[in-house]
Wavefront OBJ file of the C-alpha trace (Angstrom):
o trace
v 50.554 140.288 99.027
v 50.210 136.787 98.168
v 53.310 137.403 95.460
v 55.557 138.304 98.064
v 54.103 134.961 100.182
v 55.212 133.022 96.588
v 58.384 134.408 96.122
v 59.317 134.366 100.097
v 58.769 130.732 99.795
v 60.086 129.940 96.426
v 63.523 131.827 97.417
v 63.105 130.182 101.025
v 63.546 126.643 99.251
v 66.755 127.810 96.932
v 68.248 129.041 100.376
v 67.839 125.384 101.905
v 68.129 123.471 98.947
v 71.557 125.133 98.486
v 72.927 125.067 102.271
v 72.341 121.024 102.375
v 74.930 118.426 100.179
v 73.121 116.065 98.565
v 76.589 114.593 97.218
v 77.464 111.161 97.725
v 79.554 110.444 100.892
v 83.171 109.261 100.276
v 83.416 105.957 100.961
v 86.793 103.422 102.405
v 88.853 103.184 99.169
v 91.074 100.822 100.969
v 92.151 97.810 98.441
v 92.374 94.277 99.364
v 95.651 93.032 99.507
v 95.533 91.212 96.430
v 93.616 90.397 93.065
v 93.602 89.197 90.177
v 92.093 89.243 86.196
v 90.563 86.696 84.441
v 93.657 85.232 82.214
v 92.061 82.248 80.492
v 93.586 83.164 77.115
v 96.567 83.870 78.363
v 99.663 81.467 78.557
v 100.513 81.225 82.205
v 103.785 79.046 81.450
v 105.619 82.402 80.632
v 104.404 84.343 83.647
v 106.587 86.156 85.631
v 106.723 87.696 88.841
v 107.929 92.044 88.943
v 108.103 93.738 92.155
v 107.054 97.074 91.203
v 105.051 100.505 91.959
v 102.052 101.467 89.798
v 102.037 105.117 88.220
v 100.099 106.841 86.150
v 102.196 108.386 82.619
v 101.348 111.350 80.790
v 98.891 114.279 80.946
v 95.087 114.441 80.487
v 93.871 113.477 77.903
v 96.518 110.821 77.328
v 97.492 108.858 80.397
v 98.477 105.580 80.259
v 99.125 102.990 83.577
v 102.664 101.701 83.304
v 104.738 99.339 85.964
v 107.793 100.632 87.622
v 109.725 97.402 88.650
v 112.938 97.917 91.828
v 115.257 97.924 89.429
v 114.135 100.903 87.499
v 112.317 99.131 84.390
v 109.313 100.491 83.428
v 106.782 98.347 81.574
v 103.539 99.411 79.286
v 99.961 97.364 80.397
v 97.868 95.683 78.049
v 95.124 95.775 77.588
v 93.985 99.233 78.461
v 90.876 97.812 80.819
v 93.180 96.883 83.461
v 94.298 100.741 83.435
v 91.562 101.702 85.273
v 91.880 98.772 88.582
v 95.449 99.243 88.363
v 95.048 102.999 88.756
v 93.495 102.959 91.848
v 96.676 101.054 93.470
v 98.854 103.605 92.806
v 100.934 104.083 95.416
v 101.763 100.973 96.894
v 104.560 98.186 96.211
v 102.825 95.277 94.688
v 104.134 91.931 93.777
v 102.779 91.326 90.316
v 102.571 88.208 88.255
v 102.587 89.104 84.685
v 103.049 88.056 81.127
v 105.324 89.780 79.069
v 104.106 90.055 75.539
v 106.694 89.715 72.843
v 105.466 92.640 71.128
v 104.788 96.009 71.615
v 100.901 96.489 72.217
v 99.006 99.839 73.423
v 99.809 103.735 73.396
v 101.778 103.158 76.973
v 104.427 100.952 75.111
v 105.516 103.456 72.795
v 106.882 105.548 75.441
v 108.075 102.311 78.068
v 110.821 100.731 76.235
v 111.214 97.576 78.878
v 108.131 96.083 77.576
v 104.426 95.472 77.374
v 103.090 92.942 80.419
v 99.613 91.432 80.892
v 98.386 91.172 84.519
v 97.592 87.995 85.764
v 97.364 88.524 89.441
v 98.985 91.174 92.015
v 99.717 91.301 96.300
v 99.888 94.475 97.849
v 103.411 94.313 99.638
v 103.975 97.586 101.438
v 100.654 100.037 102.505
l 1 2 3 4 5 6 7 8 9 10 11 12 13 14 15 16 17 18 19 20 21 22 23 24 25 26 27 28 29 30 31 32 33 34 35 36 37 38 39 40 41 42 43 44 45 46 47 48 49 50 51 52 53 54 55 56 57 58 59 60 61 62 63 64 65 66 67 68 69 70 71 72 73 74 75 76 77 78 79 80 81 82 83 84 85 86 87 88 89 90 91 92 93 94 95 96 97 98 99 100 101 102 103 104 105 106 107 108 109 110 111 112 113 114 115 116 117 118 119 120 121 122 123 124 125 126 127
């Protein structure tokens, strides 16, 4: 008898334990309008502003964050740990002020022939 008592219990506490989440609650992913990255080696003489869409290129494993200006250009981002910021604004228009490298850097520029920019700063135009 006190078996079946045990293993009443002990299958009693699977039942609840697996009926309850005990995940993390999603939480507002909502971005503020704008941002920036620390750019104290870079040369902000040459900076540009680009008018463009964030997307995401390639397949998993190999995805790469590229820029996809109005006019159609697409531009590579260096270096790869603003992928992961830049990633979550997918979606929206952003007004973007860059620096665009004079040479190819990063596995996203040899596929976007328009060239390789560094992220200064960036405003979220259109939600």
């Amino acid at each position: 008898m006190p078996m079946k008592a045990l293993s009443f219990t002990f299958l009693f506490f699977l039942m609840i334990f697996s009926i309850f989440s005990f995940g993390r609650r999603e939480t507002n992913t909502r971005h503020p309008l704008d941002g920036s990255f620390p750019s104290e080696h870079l040369n902000a003489e040459n900076s540009q502003n680009i008018r463009a869409r964030v997307r995401i290129f390639g397949s998993e494993p190999r995805t790469f964050v590229g820029l996809v200006s109005e006019e159609g250009r697409e531009y590579s981002v260096y270096p790869q740990s603003q992928e992961q910021v830049l990633a979550g604004l997918q979606g929206y228009l952003i007004d973007f002020t860059v620096v665009l490298l004079d040479e190819a850097h990063g596995y996203g520029s040899l596929f976007l022939r328009d060239g390789t920019v560094t992220v200064i700063s960036w405003r979220i135009i259109e939600q």
